[in-house]
C-alpha positions, 0 to 999 in steps of 0.5 A: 500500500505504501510503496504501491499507492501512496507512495505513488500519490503522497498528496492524494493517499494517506498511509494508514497501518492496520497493526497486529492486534494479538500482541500489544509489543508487536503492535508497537514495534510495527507502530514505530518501523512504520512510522519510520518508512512514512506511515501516517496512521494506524487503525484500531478497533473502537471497542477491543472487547467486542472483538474478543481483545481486551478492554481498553480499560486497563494496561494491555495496551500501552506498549501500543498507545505509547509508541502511537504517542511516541510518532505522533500516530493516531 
């Protein structure tokens, strides 16, 4: 999608990553290597829980929310 589209029409295509979501560090890591290749966005699900996920409200996820804060992606 990067290299394919936006990268092709960076003033048309933003380049929003969809992360992996079974683990949070995963997702962090994928956050920051793709933030570092031009990514501009990532996509998370409203309500984790509702897919069977943990729930926002607690830690699980903040390894993913720090490096989101980290590179500015959200």
């Amino acid at each position: 999608m990067l290299d394919g589209w936006c990268g092709r029409a960076p003033e048309r295509f933003i380049a929003c990553q969809v992360p992996w979501l079974g683990d949070p560090q995963v997702a962090a890591e994928e956050v920051r290597r793709n933030a570092e290749r031009g990514f501009k966005g990532v996509t998370f699900p409203e309500s984790p829980a509702g897919r069977g996920l943990p729930s926002l409200y607690g830690d699980h996820w903040d390894p993913f929310f720090r490096a989101c804060e980290e590179t500015a992606r959200w």
